[in-house]
N, C-alpha and C positions, 0 to 999 in steps of 0.2 A: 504494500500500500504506500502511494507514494504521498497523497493527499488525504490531510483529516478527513474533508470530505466523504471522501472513499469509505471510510469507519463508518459516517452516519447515514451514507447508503447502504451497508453490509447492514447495518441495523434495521433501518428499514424495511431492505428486505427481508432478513430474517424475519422482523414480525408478518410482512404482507407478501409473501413472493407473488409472483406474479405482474407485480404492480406495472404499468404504463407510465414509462418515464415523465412522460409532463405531468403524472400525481404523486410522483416520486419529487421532481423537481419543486413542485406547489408545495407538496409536504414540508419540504427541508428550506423552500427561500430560494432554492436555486435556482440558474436556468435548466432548461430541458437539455441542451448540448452539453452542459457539465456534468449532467448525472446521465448520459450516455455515455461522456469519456470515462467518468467513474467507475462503471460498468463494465467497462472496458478490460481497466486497470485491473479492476475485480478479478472478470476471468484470468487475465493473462497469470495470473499470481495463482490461481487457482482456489479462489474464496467464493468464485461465482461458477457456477456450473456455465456450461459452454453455452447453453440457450439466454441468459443473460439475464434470468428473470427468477432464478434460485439460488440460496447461499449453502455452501457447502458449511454446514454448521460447527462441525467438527476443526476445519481449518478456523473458521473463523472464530471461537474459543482458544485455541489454543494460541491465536494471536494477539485476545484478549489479556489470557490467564501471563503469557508471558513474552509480550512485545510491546503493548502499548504505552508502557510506563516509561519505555526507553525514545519508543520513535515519536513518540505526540506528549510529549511531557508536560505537565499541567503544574506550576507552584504558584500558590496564591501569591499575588501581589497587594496591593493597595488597597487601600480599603476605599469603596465604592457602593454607592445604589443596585441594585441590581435584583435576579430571579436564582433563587435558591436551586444548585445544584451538588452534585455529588453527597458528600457524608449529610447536609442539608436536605438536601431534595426530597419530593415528597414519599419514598421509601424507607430511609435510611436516620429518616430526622428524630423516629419515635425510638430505634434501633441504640441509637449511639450516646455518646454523652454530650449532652443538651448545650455543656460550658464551655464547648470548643467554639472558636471563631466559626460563623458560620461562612457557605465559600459561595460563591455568587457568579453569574455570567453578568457582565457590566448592563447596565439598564437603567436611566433617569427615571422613569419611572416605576423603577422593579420597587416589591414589598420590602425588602430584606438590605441592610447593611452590613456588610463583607469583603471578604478579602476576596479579591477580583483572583478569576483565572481568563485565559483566552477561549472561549468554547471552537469546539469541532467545524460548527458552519455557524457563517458570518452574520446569522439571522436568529439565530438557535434564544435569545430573547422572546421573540415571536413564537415559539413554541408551543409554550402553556395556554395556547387561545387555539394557534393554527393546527395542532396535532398535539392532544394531552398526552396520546400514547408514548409519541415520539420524544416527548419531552422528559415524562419516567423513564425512556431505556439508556437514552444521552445522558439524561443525571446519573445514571447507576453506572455508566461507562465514564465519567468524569470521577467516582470515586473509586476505581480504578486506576484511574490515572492520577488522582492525587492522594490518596489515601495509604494507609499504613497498610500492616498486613491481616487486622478483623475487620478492616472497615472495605478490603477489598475482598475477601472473602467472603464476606453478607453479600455483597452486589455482586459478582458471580455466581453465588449460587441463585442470590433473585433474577437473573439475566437468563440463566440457564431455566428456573422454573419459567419465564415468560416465552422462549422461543422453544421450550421443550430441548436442547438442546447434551450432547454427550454428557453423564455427570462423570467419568473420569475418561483421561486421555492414560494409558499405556507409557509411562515413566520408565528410560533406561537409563 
């Protein structure tokens, strides 16, 4: 995966395979030609089956459980307005310990004051109105990517319960 991007079309489709790229694109904010190259990118890596409209679930955990924290890395910054995501978000917030900073996608009008991360797509604010779905599996994939190792391990296993996805990969 060469582009976040790319991660919150894998999720997507994960949740909706099938989907027609211009509701793939409206979902996520993007354009339709971006979430075809995404698509793309997808197969060629081999996270999207060949017809371009399925995720190969197993790869894409396992790039979850251990890629993402390297190639898309997420550390809170500054403290900003914004829409609660990762150890935050609306999975993880009842989960965890309430006293942490909460972590936030930047947002003037978001609820929530927090330390800023960069989200996955440049619109991923819009989320919680334009796709609620997609907005819980991006938060739970942000805490992932910035979270310890119980605060990524709740959101793995809830990602996995959400796409039905392998609960273990074969460790050598």
């Amino acid at each position: 995966m060469r582009s976040p991007i790319d991660v919150a079309v894998a999720i997507v489709l994960a949740e909706h395979p099938g989907m027609k790229f211009e509701s793939l694109a409206q979902t996520l904010g993007i354009s339709a030609s971006k979430a075809f190259e995404s698509v793309k990118r997808l197969t060629a890596v081999g996270v999207a089956f060949s017809d371009g409209r399925r995720i190969n679930r197993l790869a894409l955990f396992e790039f979850l459980e251990h890629g993402i924290q390297y190639v898309f890395p997420a550390t809170p910054g500054v403290f900003r307005q914004g829409i609660p995501t990762g150890r935050s978000g609306p999975v993880l917030v009842d989960a965890l310990d309430a006293g942490d900073e909460p972590v936030v996608w930047p947002c003037a009008g978001g609820p929530v004051r927090g330390r800023a991360i960069v989200p996955l797509v440049p619109k991923a604010s819009d989320l919680p109105h334009r796709s609620p779905d997609t907005y819980v599996a991006l938060s739970l994939v942000d805490a992932v990517r910035t979270g310890g190792a119980r605060e990524r391990q709740l959101a793995l296993q809830a990602l996995r319960q959400r796409f039905g996805a392998p609960t273990a990969a074969v460790h050598l």
